[in-house]
Structure formats: C-alpha cells, structure tokens
C-alpha positions as CSV (number, residue, x, y, z in Angstrom):
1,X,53.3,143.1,-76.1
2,X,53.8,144.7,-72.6
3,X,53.4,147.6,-70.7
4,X,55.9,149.5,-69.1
5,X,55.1,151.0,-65.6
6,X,57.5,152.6,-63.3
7,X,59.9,150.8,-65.0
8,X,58.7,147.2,-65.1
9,X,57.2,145.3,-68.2
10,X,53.7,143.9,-66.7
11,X,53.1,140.9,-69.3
12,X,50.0,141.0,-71.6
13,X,47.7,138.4,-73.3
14,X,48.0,139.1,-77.8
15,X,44.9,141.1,-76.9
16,X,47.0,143.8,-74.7
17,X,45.1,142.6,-71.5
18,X,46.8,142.2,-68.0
19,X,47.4,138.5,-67.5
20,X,47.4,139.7,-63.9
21,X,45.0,142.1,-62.2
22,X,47.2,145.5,-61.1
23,X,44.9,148.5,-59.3
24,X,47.3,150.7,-59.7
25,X,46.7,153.9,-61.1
26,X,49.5,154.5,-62.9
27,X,49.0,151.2,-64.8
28,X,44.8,152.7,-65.6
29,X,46.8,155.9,-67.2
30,X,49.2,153.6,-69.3
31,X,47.0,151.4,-70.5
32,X,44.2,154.4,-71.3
33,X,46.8,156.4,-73.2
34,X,47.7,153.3,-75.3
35,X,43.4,152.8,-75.9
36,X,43.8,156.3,-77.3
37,X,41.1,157.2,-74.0
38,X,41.4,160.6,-71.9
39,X,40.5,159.8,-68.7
40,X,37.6,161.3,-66.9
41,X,36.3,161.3,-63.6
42,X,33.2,159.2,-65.2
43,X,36.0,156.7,-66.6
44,X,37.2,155.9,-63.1
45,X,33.9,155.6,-61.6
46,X,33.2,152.6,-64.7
47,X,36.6,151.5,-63.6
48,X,36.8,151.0,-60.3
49,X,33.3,149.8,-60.8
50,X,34.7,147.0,-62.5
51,X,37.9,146.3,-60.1
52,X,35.3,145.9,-57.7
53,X,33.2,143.5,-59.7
54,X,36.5,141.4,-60.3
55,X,37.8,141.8,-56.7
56,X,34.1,140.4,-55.5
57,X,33.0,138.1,-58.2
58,X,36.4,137.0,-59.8
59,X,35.1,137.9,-63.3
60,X,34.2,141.5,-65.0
61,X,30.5,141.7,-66.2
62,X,29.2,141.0,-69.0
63,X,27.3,144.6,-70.8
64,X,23.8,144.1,-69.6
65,X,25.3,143.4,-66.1
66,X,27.7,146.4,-66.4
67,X,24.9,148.9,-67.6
68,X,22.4,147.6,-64.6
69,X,25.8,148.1,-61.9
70,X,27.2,151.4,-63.4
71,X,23.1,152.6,-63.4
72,X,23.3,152.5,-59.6
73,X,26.2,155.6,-59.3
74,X,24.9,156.9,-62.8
75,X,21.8,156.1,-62.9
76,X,20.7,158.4,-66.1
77,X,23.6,156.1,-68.2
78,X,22.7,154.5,-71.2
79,X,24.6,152.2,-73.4
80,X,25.4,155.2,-75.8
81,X,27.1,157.0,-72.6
82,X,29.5,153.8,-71.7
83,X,30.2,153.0,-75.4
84,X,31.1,156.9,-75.6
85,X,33.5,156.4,-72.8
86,X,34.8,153.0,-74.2
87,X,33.9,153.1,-77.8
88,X,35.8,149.3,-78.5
89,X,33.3,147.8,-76.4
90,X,32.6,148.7,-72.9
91,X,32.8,146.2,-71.0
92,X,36.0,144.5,-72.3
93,X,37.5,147.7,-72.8
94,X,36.5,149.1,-69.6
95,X,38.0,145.8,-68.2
96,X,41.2,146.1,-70.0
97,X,41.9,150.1,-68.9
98,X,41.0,148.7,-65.3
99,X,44.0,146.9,-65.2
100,X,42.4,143.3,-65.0
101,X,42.8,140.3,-67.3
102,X,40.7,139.6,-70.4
103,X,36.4,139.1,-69.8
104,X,35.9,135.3,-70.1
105,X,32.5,136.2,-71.2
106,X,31.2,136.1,-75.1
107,X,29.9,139.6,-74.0
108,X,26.7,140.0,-74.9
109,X,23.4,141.8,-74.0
C-alpha cells in the first residue's frame, strides 16, 4: 500500500504509515481523505503539533503526553475532543495524518 502525491508513490508500512516522515501538506490531505478525516483548522494544530514533537524528539508522543502538549494551544481539550478529531486513536492516528512513520510506543495513558 502507497500513497500517491503529485504523482509519486511515497511507500507505507502494512499499517498505511509513512516509512519516511514528509511535511508536506498535500501528503496531510491524502492521507486524511484516505482516514475518512475532514480536516480542520484544530486537526492541523494536533498535526503540526506532532511534526514538531517528531522533528525535536525523534518520536511522536505517546496519549498522556499528547493531551498535556496539545493542552498548552488548547488548553480546554480533553481526551473526548482529540479522540473526536482522531477517533482510531489519537495519537497514532494523528501521527499517521501527520505524515510521520508509525509511534514506537505501546500507547498508553
């Protein structure tokens, strides 16, 4: 399974994640559209959230983390708000829409 952006096949784990990290935002809208997601300005603020957690950590955070970092530009979000902008699971989803690889961690809160 790949996605096809401006006309080049970016190669995906069996999951559907990025086996390399693109920012592009062309690559966010294929990716949501194939989630079944409708982007939103609150969706890219969780997304480029976590492009900037991989660009300055390596590594997407796990939920806990994620709710404590999205609370600081949305700080009235709860889990019910990020799991109703990425109902498959917020932070891998959110990580996989982002245009990064797959979350190395189990998750967890």
């Amino acid at each position: 399974m790949g996605y096809i952006v401006a006309g080049n096949e970016l190669e995906t784990d069996a999951e559907g994640y990025l086996l390399e990290p693109n920012y592009s935002e062309e690559v966010v809208s294929v990716i949501a559209a194939a989630e079944g997601i409708e982007l939103t300005p609150k969706h890219w603020e969780v997304i480029n959230y976590m492009r900037e957690q991989y660009r300055e950590e390596g590594a997407t955070p796990i939920f806990r983390q994620m709710l404590k970092g999205v609370n600081e530009f949305w700080p009235e979000a709860e889990s019910k708000d990020l799991y109703d902008l990425f109902p498959i699971g917020p932070s891998k989803q959110a990580a996989k829409v982002a245009g990064l690889p797959q979350p190395k961690g189990k998750g967890g809160y």
